[in-house]
C-alpha positions as CSV (number, residue, x, y, z in Angstrom):
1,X,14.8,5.6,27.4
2,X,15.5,7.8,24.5
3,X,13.0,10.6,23.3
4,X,12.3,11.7,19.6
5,X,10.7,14.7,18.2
6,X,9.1,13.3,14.6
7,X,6.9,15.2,12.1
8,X,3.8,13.2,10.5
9,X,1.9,15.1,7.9
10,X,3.1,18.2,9.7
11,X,2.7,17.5,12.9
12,X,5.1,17.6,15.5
13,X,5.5,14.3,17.8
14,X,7.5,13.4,20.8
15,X,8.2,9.8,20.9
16,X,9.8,8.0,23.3
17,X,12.0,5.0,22.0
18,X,14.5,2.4,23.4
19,X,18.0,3.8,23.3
20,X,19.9,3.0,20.4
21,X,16.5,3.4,18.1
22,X,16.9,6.8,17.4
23,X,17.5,6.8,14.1
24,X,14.9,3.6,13.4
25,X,12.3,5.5,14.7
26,X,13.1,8.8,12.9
27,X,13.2,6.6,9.4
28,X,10.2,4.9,10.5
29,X,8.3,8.3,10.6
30,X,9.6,9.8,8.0
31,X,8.5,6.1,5.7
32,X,5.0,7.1,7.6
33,X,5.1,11.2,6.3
34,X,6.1,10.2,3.0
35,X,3.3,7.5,2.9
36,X,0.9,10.0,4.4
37,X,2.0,12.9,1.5
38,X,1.2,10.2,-1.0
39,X,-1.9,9.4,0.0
40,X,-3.3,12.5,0.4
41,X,-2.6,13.3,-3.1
42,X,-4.4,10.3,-4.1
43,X,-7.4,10.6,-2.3
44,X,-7.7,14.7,-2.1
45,X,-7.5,14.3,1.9
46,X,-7.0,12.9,4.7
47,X,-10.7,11.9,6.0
48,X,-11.2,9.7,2.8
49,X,-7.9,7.6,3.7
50,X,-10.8,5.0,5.9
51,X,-11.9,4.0,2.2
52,X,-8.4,2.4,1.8
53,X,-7.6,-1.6,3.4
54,X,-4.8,-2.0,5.0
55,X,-2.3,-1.5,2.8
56,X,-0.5,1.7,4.8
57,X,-0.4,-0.9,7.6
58,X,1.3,-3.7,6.1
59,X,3.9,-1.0,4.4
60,X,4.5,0.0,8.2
61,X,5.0,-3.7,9.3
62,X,7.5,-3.9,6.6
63,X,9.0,-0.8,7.4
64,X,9.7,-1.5,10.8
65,X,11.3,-4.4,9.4
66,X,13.4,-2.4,7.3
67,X,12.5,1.0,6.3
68,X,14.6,1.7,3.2
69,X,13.3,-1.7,1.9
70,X,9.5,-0.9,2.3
71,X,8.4,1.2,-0.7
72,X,5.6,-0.3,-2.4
73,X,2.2,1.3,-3.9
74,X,-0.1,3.1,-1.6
75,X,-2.6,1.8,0.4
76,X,-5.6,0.0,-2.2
77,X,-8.7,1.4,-1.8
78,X,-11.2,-1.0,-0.8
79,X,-14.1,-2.2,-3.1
80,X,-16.1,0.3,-3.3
């Protein structure tokens, strides 16, 4: 079992990951940071990203897929 050390909205995490999914997992979290970044921006912070569906998740799901084919808009914000 491999280990990765990943950085989420500047946060350092240890990960542990099946060897040979190194470099998945470090393009998965860096999909996640940069998804993360631009929501903050939308939204002003981070405690007002529960007012958003799951949008962020279903980016994720397609990242994992594929992570350099997953852009798409950030996470909609539910009806308010």
């Amino acid at each position: 079992m491999a280990q990765v050390n990943v950085t989420i909205n500047g946060r350092h995490y240890d990960v542990a990951c099946d060897d040979g999914q190194e470099e998945h997992l470090m393009k998965l979290a860096a999909f996640v940071d940069d998804r993360v970044a631009v929501l903050k921006q939308s939204v002003g912070s981070l405690s007002r990203i529960a007012s958003y569906d799951d949008g962020l998740s279903d980016d994720c799901r397609r990242a994992r897929r594929s992570p350099d084919s997953a852009r798409g808009s950030p996470g909609r914000r539910r009806n308010a």
